[in-house]
N, C-alpha and C positions, 0 to 999 in steps of 0.2 A: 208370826205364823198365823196364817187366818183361818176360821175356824171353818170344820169341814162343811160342803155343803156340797145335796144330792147332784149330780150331771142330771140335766133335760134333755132326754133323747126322745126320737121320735115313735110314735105307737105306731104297731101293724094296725092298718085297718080292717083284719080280721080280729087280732089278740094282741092284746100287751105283752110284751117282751119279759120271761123272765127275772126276778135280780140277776139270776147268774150270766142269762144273754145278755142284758144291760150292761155289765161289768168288762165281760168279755170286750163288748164293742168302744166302751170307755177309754180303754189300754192302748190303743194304738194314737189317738191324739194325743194321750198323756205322755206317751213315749218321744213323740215329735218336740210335743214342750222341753223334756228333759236333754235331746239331743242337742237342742238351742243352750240349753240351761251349762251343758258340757262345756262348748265350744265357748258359751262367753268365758268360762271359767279362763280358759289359756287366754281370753282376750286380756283379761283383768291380770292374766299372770307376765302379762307384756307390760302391764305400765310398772312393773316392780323395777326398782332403780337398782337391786342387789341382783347379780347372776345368779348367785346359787339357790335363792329365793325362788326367781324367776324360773327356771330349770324343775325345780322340787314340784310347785305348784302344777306348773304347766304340763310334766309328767304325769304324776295323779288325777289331773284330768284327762289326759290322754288315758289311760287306764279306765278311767270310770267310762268315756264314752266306747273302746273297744268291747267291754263287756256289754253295754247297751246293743252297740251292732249285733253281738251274736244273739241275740234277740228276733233276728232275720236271720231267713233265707235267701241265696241266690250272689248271685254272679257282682253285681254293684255291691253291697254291705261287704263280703269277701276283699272286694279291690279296694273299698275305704280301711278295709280292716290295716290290710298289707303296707297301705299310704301312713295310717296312723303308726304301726308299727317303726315302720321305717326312721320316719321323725320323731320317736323316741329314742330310739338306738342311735341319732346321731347324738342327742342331748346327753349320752350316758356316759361320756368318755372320763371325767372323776367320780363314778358313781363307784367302782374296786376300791379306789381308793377307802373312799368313806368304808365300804364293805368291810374292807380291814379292821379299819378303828375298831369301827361295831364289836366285831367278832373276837378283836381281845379285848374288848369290853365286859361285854356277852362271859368271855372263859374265866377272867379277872373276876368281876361279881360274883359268879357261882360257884366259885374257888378251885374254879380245875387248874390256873394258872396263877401262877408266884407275880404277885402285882406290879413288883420292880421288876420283873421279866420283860410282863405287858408291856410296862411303861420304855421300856428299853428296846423294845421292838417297834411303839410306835414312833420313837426316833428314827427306828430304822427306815418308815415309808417313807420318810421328808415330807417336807411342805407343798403343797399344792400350788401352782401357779397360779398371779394375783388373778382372782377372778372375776372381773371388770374387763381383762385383755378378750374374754372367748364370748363376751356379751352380743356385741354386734352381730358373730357370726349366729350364735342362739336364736336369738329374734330373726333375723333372717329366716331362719329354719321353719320359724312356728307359724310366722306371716305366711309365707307360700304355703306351709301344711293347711290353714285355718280358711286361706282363699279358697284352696281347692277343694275343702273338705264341705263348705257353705255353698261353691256351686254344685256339688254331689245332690247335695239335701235341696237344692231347689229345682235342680234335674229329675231328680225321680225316688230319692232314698227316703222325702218326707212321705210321698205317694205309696209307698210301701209300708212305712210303720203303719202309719193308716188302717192299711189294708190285712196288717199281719195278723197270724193266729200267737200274739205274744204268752199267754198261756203256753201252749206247745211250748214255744222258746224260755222259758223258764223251767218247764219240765226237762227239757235239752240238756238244759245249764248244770241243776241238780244233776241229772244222771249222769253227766261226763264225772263232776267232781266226786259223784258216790264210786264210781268203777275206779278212778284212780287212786286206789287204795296199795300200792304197789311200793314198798320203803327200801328197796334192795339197793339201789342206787341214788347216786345225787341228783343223778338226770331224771330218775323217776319223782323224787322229792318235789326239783323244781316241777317240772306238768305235775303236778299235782299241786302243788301252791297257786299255780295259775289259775288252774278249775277252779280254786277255792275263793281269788279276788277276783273272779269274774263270778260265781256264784254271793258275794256280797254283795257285790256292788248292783246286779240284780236284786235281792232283793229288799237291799235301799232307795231303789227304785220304788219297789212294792209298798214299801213303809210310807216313803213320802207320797203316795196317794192315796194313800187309805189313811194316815196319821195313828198307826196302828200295826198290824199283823205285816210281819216280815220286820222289824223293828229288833226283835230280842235275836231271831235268828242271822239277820245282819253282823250283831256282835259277837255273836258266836263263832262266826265265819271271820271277823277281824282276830279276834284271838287263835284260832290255828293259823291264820294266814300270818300274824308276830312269830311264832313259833317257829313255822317251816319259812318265814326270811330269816330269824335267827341261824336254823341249819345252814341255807344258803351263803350267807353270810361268812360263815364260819369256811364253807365250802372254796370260797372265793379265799380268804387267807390262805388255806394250804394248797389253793393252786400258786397262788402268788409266793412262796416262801420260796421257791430255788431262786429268785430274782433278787434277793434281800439279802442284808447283809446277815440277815437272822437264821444264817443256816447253818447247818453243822451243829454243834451240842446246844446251842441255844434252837434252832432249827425242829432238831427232836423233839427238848420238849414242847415245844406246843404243839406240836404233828400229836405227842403222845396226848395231850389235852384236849386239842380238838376231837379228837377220834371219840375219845372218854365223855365228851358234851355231848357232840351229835348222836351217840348213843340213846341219851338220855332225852335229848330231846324228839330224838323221833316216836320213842317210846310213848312222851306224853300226847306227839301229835297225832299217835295210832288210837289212842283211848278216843281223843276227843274228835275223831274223824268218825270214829265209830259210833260213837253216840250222836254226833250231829245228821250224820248220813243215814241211819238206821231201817227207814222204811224205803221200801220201794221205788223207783220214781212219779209210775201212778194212783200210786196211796198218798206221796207227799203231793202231787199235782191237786189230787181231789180232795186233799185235807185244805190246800190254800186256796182253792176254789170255794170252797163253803165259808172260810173267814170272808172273799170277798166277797161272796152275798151278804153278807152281815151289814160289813162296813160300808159307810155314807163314805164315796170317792169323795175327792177334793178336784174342783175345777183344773185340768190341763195348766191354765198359769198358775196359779195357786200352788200348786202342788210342784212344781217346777222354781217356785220362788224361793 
């Protein structure tokens, strides 16, 4: 990683530009590098020889660049958003499966489930189809996504970030994930874990240009968002259980386990949403505003490396 060093921007020739105007104007080229920085990600997750490798990667990159879009406004970022979406949702198709395991993983460890149970259930999912056969169609999928997603950004989505008030759209971001403070439902759980990886991943954005502030917060945000896929997780086994042969008294218990986890877990995810989300949206927008006057940005490539 190389070491931070100030952006040269140009002087008004009436007055020098603020740090904080400086910084401001810094963010929208930074943000163009890291949309590049996304996209090769899934390139790179294309030459992976293993599918489920390949898939895993390519997702999490997809994620990282949807939460960058909503960093915009407007009608284009919107329609890459839905494109991106899309070509995730076809990649997911053993992604329950795995959710499974997780989740009487997840119950197993924290001892709300009898281990030989777990283990008796995850015989029940069977074996996953070899996964080399769904590779071709995968890559398929992420090529056309990746084409299309590259001519967006040289169309006019780079001409945007550019131009964005990415501030505002950080502030955006926070305040979705402060307001969905809502544990009543599973539905409400997931939009709310979503807020929460799209507020990380923002501001590991913010880290990686400044080598600094937005860093601890980041992690903070990766730990409720472990949590609430934990629930989710769990969520997904008790949809899946009348399909298994795990049903009926072996069936219960874990219905009665799971119910007993996700409890617990929501529980802790309500503390730590509360503490991480705490102030306002524009006390937390102007508190990160003033760390980025502090911090020497890192050059647009740099900081995207």
């Amino acid at each position: 990683m190389t070491d931070p060093t100030p952006i040269p921007l140009p002087d008004s020739p009436r007055r020098r530009p603020s740090a904080d105007r400086a910084r401001r104007r810094a963010l929208g080229p930074a943000l163009v590098a890291h949309f590049a920085k996304s996209l090769d990600k899934v390139e790179t997750a294309l030459a992976e020889t293993d599918d489920t490798r390949m898939v895993h990667d390519a997702r999490k990159a997809i994620k990282e660049y949807r939460a960058l879009l909503r960093l915009l406004d407007g009608a284009g970022p919107r329609a890459a958003r839905r494109a991106a979406a899309e070509a995730a949702r076809q990649l997911s198709a053993a992604r329950d499966r795995q959710a499974c395991r997780d989740a009487l993983a997840d119950l197993s460890g924290a001892g709300d489930l009898d281990s030989d149970l777990a283990t008796a259930v995850v015989t029940d999912l069977g074996e996953d189809a070899p996964a080399q056969s769904d590779r071709p169609h995968h890559a398929a999928i992420l090529r056309d996504w990746l084409t299309g997603a590259r001519a967006r950004h040289a169309e006019g989505l780079d001409a945007a970030a550019r131009a964005a008030d990415v501030m505002a759209g950080l502030q955006k971001g926070y305040a979705k994930a402060r307001k969905a403070d809502d544990f009543s439902t599973a539905e409400r759980v997931h939009d709310l874990r979503k807020r929460v990886i799209t507020h990380r991943y923002q501001m590991s954005f913010v880290s990686a240009l400044t080598g600094g502030p937005g860093k601890r917060r980041a992690g903070r945000a990766q730990a409720l968002r472990d949590i609430l896929g934990a629930y989710q997780d769990i969520e997904t086994l008790r949809a899946g259980l009348p399909g298994m042969a795990a049903d009926g008294d072996r069936g219960d218990a874990v219905r009665r386990a799971a119910a007993a986890r996700q409890e617990t877990l929501a529980t802790l995810a309500r503390r730590k949403h509360a503490r991480l989300f705490h102030r306002k949206p524009k006390a937390f927008a102007a508190r990160l505003a003033r760390k980025l006057a502090k911090a020497p940005l890192r050059r647009p490539d740099a900081a995207a490396g």
